[in-house]
C-alpha positions in Angstrom: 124.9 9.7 -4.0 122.5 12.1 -6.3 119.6 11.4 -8.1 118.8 8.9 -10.8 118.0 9.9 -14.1 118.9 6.5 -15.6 116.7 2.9 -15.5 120.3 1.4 -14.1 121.6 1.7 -10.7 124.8 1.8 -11.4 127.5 -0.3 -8.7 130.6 0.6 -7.0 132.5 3.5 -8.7 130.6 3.4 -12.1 128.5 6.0 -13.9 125.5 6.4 -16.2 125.6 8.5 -18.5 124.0 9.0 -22.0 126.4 9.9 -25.2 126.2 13.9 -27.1 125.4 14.2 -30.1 128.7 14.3 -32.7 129.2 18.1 -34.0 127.4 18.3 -37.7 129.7 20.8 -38.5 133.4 22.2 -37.9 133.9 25.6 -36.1 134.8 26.8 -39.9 130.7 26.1 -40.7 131.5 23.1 -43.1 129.0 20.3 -43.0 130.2 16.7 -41.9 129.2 14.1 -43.5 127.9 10.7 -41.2 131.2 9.2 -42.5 133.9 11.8 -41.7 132.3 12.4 -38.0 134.5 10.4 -35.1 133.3 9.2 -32.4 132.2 11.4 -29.3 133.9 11.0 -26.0 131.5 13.5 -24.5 128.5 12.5 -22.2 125.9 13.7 -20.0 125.6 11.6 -16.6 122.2 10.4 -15.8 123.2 7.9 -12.7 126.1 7.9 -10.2 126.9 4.5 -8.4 127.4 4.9 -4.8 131.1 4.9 -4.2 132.0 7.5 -7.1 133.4 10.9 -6.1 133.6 14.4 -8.2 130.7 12.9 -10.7 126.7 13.9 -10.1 123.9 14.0 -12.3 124.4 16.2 -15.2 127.3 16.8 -15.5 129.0 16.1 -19.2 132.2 14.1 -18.9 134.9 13.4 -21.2 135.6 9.4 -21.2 138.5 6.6 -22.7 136.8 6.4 -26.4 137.0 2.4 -25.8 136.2 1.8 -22.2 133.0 1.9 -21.9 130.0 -0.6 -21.9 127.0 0.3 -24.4 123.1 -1.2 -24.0 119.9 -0.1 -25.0 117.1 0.6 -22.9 113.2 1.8 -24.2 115.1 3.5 -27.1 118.0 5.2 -25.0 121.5 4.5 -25.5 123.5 4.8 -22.4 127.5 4.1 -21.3 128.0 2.8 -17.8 131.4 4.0 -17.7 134.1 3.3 -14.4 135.3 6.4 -12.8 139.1 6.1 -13.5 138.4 6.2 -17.3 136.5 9.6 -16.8 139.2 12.3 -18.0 137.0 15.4 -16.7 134.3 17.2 -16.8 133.5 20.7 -18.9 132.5 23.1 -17.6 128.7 24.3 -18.2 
């Protein structure tokens, strides 16, 4: 469907995509510790399997916290990530 940014093809209706960095601070300018930071459910897509729709390379996506699949490839974390546990997209 679009380009690949990603050493994965991904199959069927899944996507690539590579996690955001957790804010280091609040919108109030106070510093978070590594402990008090939860865990992102933003991403940036980097591969779009064939049969997904709406999705395409680069576009940040808001995903299930706990539905994804993790691996490590040459130092870079990516999600593959099915398409009905994307919640949206934000806007750029």
């Amino acid at each position: 469907m679009s380009s690949q940014n990603a050493p994965i093809k991904p199959l069927g209706d899944r996507v690539v995509a590579t996690r955001d960095k957790a804010a280091d601070k609040t919108a109030g300018g106070l510093y978070l510790p590594d402990s008090a930071k939860e865990k992102p459910v933003a991403a940036t897509v980097a591969a779009v399997g064939p049969d997904a729709t709406d999705i395409t390379v680069g576009d940040k996506i808001l995903y299930k916290e706990y539905s994804t699949t993790e691996l490590t490839i040459d130092g870079t974390d990516y999600l593959i990530v099915k398409q009905e546990d994307i919640l949206g997209t934000l806007a750029a």
